[in-house]
ZAMARGU-530454 format. One record per residue (C-alpha): z, x, y. Coordinates in Angstrom, 3 decimals. Example, Ala and Ser with C-alpha at 12.3 -4.5 7.8 and 13.67 -1.06 7.14 Angstrom:
BEGIN
         c3         c1         c2
      7.800     12.300     -4.500
      7.140     13.670     -1.060
This chain:
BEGIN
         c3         c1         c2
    234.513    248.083     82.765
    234.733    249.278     79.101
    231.849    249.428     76.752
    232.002    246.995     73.373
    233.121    250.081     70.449
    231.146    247.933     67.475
    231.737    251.061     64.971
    235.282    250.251     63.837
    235.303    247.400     61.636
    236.802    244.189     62.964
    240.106    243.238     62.330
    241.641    239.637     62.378
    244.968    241.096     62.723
    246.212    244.843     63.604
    247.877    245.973     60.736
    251.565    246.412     61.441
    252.179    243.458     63.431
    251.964    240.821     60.712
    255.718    240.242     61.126
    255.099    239.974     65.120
    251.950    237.424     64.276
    254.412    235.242     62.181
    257.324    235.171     65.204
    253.910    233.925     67.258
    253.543    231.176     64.536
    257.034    230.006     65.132
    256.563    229.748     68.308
    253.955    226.877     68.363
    256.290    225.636     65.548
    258.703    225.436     67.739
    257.233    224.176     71.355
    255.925    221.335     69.490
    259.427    219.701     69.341
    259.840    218.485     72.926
    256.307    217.366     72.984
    256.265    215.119     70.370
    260.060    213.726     70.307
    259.279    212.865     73.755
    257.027    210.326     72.208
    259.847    209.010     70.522
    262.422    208.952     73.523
    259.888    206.391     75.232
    260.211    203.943     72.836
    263.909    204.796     72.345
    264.637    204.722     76.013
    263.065    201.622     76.727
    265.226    200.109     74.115
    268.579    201.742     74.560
    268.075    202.566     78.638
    266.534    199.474     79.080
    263.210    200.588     81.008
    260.008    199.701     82.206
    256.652    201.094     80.964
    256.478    202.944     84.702
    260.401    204.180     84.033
    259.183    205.259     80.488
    256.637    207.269     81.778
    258.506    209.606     83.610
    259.766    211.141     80.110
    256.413    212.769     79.993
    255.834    213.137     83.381
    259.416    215.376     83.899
    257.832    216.951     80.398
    254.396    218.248     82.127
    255.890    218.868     85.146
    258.196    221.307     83.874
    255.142    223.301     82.869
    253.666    222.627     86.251
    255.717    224.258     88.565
    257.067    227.322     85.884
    253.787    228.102     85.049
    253.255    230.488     87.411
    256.492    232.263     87.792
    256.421    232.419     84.451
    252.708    234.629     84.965
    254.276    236.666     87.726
    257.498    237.469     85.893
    255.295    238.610     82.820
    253.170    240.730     84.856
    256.026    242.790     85.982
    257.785    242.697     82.619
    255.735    241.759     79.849
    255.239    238.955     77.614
    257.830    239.668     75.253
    260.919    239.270     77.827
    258.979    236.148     79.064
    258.824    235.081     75.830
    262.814    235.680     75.844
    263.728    234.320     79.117
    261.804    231.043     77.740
    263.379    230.785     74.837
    266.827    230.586     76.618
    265.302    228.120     79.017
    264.463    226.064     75.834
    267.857    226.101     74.444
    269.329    225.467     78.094
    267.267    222.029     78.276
    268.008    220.855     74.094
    271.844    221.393     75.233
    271.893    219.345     78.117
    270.878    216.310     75.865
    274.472    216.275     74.625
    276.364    215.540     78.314
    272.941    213.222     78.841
    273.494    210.904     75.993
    277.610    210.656     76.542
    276.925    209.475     79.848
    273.910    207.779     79.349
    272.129    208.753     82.396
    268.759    209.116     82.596
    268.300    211.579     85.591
    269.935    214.109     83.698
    267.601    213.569     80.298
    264.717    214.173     82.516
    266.586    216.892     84.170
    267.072    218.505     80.156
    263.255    217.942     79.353
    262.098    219.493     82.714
    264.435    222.779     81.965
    262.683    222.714     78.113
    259.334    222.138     79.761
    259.525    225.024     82.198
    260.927    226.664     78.915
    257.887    226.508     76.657
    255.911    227.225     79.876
    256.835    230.682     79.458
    256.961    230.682     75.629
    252.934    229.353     75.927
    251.644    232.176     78.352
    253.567    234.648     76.316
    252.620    233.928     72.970
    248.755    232.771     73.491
    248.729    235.691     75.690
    250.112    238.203     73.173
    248.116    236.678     70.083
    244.507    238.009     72.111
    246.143    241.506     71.661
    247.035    241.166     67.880
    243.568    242.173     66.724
    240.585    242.501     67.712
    238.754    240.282     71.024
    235.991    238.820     68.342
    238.646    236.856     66.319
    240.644    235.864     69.784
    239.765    231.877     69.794
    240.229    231.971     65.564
    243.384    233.499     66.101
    244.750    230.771     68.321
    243.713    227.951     66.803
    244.871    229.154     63.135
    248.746    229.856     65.612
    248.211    225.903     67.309
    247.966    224.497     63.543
    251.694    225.744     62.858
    251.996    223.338     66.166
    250.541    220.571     64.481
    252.701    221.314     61.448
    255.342    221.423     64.106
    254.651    218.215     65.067
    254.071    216.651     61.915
    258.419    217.679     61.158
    259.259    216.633     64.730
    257.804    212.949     63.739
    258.887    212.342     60.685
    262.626    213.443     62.259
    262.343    211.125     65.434
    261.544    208.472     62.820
    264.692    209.274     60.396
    266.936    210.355     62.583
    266.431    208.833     66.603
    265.023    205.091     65.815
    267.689    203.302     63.963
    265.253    200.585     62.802
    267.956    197.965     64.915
    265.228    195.699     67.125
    267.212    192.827     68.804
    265.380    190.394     70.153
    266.330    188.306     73.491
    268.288    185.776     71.807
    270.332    188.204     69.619
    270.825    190.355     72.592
    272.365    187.186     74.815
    274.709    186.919     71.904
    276.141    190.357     72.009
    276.457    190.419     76.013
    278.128    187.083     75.225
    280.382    189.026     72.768
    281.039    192.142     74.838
    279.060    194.088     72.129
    276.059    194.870     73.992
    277.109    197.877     75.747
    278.236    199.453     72.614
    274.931    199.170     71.247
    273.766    200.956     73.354
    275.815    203.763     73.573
    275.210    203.994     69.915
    271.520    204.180     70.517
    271.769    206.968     73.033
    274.137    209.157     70.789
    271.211    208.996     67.592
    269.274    211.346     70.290
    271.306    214.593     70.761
    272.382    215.738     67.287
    268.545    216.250     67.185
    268.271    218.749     69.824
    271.446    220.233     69.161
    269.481    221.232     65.470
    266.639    222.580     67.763
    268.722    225.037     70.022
    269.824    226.580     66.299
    266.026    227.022     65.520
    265.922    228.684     69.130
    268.196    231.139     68.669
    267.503    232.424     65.771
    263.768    232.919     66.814
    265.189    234.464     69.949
    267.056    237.168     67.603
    264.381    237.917     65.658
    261.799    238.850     68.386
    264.296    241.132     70.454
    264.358    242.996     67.152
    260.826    243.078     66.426
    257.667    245.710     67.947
    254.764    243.345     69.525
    251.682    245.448     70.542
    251.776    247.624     73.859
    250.202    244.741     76.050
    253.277    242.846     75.666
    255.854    245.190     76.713
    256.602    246.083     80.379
    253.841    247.777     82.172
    254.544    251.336     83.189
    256.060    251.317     87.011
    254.075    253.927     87.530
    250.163    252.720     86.383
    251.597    250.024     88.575
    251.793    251.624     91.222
    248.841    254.222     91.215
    246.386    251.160     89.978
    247.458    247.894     91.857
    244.629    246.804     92.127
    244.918    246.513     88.302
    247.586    242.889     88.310
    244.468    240.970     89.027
    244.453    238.153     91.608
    243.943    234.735     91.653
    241.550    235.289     94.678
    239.183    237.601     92.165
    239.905    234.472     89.377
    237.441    232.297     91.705
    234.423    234.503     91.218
    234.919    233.326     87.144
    233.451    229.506     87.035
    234.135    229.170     83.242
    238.207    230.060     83.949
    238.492    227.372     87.208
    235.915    225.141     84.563
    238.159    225.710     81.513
    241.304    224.571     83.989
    239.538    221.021     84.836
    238.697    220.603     81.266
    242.363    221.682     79.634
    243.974    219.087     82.991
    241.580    216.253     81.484
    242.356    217.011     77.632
    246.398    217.157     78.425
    245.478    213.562     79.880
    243.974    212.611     77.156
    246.175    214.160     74.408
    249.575    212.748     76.273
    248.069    209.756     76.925
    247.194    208.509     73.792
    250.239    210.092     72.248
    252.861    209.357     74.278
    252.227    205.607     73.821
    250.732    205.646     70.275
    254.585    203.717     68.883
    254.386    201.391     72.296
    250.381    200.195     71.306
    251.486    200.117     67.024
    253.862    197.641     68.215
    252.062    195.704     70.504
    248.820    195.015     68.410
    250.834    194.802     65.166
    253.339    192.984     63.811
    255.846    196.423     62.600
    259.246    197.584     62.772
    259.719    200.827     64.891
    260.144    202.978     61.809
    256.640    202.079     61.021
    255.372    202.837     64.258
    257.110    205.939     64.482
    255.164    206.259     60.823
    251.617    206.353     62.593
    252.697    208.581     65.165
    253.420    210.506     62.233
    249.812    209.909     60.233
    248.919    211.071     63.477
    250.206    214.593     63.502
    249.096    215.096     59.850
    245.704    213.828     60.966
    246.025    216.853     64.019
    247.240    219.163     61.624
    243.933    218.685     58.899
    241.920    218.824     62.157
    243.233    222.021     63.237
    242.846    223.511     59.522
    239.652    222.194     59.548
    238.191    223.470     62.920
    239.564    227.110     62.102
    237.474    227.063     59.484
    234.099    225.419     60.430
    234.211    227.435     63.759
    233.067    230.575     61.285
    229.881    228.521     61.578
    229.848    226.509     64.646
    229.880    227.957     68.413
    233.514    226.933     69.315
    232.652    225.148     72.548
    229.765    223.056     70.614
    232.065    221.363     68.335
    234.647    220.619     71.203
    231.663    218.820     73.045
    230.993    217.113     69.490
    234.513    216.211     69.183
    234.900    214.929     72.737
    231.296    212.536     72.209
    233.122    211.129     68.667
    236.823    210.671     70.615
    235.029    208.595     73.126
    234.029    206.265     70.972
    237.045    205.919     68.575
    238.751    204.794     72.264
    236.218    202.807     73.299
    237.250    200.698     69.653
    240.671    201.213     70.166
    240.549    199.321     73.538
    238.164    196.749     72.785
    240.037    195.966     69.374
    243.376    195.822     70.980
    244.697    192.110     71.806
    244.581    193.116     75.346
    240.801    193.617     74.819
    240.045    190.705     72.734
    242.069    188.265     75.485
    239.613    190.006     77.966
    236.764    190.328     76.398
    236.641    188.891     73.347
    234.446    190.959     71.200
    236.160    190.017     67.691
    236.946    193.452     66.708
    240.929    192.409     67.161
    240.384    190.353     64.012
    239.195    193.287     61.906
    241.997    194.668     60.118
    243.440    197.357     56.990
    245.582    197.695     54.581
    248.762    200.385     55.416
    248.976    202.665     53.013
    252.047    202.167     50.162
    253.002    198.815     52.070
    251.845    195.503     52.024
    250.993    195.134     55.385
    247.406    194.880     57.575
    246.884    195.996     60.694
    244.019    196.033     63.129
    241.326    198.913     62.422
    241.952    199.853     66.290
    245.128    201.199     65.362
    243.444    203.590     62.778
    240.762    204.643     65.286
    243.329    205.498     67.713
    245.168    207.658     65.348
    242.018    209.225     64.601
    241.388    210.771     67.645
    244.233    213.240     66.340
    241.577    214.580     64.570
    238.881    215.723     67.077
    241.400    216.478     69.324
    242.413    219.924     67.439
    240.591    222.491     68.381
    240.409    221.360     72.082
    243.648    223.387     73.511
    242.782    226.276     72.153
    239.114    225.925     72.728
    239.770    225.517     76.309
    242.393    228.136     76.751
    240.135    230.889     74.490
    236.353    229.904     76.643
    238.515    229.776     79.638
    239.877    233.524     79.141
    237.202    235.299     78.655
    236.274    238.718     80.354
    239.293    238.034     82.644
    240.494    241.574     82.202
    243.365    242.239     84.055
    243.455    239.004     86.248
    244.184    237.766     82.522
    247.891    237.003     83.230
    247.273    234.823     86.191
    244.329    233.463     84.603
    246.442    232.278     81.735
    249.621    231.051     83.562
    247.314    228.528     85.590
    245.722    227.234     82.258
    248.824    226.412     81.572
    249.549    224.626     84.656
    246.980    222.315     83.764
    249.747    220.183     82.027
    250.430    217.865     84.506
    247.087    216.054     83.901
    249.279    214.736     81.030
    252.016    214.323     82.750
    249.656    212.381     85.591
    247.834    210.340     82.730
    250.870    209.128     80.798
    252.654    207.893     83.920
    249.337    206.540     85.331
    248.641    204.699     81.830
    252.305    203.299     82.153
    252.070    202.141     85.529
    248.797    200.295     84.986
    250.118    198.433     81.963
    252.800    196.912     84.259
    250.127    195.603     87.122
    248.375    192.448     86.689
    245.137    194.584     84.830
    247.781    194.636     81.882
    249.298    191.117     81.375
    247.564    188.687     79.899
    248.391    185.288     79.264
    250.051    184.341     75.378
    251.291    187.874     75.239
    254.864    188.704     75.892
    254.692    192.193     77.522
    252.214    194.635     79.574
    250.054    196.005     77.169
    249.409    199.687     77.177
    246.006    199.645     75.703
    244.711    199.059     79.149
    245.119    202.143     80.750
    243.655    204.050     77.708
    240.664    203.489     80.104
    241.406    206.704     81.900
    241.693    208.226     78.007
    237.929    207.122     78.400
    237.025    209.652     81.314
    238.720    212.519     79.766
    236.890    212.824     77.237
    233.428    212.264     79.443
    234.830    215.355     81.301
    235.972    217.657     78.623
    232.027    217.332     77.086
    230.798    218.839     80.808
    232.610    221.503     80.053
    231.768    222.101     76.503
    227.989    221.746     76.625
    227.606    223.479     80.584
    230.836    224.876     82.122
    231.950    227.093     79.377
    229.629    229.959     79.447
    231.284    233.132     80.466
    229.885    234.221     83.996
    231.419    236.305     86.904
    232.431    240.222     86.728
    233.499    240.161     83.368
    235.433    242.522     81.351
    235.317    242.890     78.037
């Protein structure tokens, strides 16, 4: 193990690969797509596909599965070639999934959707080791955790664009209700409709595999530092006992703590996301575009959060203010269920009936909308939190250590199909209201957050053989 040099002046980034830091930045930019338009294909999906919550929630499932079972190929492949060519190889994966959305929405099946967001998924699985990977090399270990979250708030800017175009551009704003949907199946319209429906999806996508490529370009033609490029065969093979091992990774509790805590904040981030336009329109009376609106409000919300937390982490110990955050989000969800109409049929507590104004409309809604949204907020600087605490002193099991942090995706893709699924049980109907309501399984939105403040206030402290 090395010695700390502390006579060289710190450096946020290592001059010369400013150019490389800002291909990093587009990066997050980019992987934030999928995530959040996935949000939007639920609600389209259900409308134009005709699905079930439980059917819905497969969207995000096939999403965080994608990362699942990539993740660690994608580690192995970079630890024999670097992260720049995994960054590469992901990128084409990306491009490969947005393209199959065209032959997906001509034929309207829905296999091969998920099929395109599982080949995107595994994708950005590769994109995420490689370029939170390569951004702890870009200057110097002090500034590591600062470096990624200032990178993840291009992701929320990401997904702020990616909103606002599944608003515009996928939701036509055409809602027909039962009665005017008997009419057009009695007027052989109705399967036109929906064809229509499923075509407003691709041109999307097709926009995104542009973005790709050009990205893709760009970083075969540009130096990263020395960490990303292929090791040397042979330091390889005089020092194999160099690639680390996930056998070794078990002697590090804050990297196997940091992996519980990142599976339980994917739950809780997917979970509330994915069904933030699904809850708008149950406990409010709103057209989809407005929906699709909050989910929007939401990602600006995530985006001042992450600004915000890059900042006040100059003066707060990172992992504090993530078991902070989690403390606040527990309660905002707490409101959000109890204020919902499924929690004011069951319990009754009133706060249903408290309401606010939407912004440059004149419409109310219920305040448990707005303290849903909010969660946005305090969620920021948890993915990067967790990924950074979990990383440390990993050395050269690093690569490993990072592609099964990434793995811990499918607790969203468990959560949102869980949350789905217990909407459409008995737990979720109630009587005077039309459909399953979602807010229900924002219960298990409720745990996350009880385990991601374990972590933050006891399970994040660096111990094992660390490196620095």
């Amino acid at each position: 193990m090395k010695e700390s040099n502390n006579t060289h002046k710190s450096q946020f980034i290592t001059p010369g690969f400013f150019f490389a830091l800002f291909l990093i930045v587009c990066l997050f930019f980019l992987w934030a797509w999928p995530n959040i338009l996935n949000d939007f294909l639920i609600r389209q999906f259900k409308k134009s596909l005709e699905l079930s919550n439980t059917q819905a929630g497969f969207l995000p499932f096939a999403l965080k599965t994608g990362f699942f079972c990539l993740a660690i190929p994608a580690g192995l492949y970079m630890e024999r070639r670097g992260y720049k060519s995994g960054i590469l190889v992901g990128l084409c994966l990306f491009a490969t999934g947005c393209l199959l959305f065209y032959p997906a929405a001509l034929s309207q099946q829905y296999l091969l959707f998920l099929g395109g967001i599982f080949v995107m998924a595994g994708g950005c699985a590769f994109i995420e080791i490689g370029s939170s990977s390569t951004l702890m090399y870009l200057g110097d270990k002090e500034g590591a955790e600062r470096r990624l979250t200032l990178a993840a708030s291009f992701n929320a800017i990401g997904s702020i664009i990616a909103s606002t175009t599944g608003t515009y551009f996928i939701f036509s704003g055409i809602e027909p209700d039962e009665a005017q949907i008997a009419v057009m199946k009695a007027t052989g319209t109705y399967a036109e409709f929906l064809r229509t429906e499923n075509a407003r999806v691709y041109p999307v996508y097709i926009a995104l595999t542009i973005m790709i490529l050009v990205v893709a370009v760009l970083i075969k033609r540009t130096k990263f530092p020395a960490a990303a490029a292929p090791p040397d065969p042979a330091q390889i093979k005089k020092h194999t006992e160099e690639k680390g091992s996930f056998k070794a990774l078990l002697h590090y509790p804050h990297w196997w703590g940091g992996i519980i805590s990142q599976f339980f904040y994917l739950a809780a981030q997917l979970g509330t996301w994915s069904w933030v336009i699904i809850y708008v329109k149950q406990n409010a009376e709103v057209g989809e575009k407005i929906a699709g609106a909050f989910l929007t409000a939401n990602m600006v919300i995530f985006c001042l959060g992450r600004f915000f937390s890059t900042w006040i982490m100059k003066f707060f110990r990172p992992t504090k203010l993530m078991g902070i955050y989690a403390i606040i989000n527990f309660c905002l969800i707490t409101f959000s269920i109890l204020g919902s109409k499924w929690g004011e049929a069951r319990f009754g507590f009133g706060l249903n009936h408290l309401t606010a104004g939407v912004p440059f409309t004149d419409l109310t809604v219920p305040v448990s909308i707005y303290t849903l949204i909010f969660t946005a907020f305090f969620m920021s600087l948890m993915y990067p939190t967790n990924f950074g605490s979990g990383m440390k002193g990993l050395g050269p099991h690093s690569k490993k250590g990072a592609s099964t942090l990434v793995m811990s995706q499918i607790g969203g893709a468990i959560s949102a199909l869980m949350i789905g699924r217990l909407a459409d049980t008995s737990w979720g109907q109630v009587a005077g209201l039309a459909e399953p309501q979602i807010a229900v399984g924002l219960c298990i939105v409720m745990v996350a957050y009880l385990v991601i403040t374990w972590y933050s206030f006891w399970g994040s402290k660096p111990r094992g053989p660390l490196y620095d």
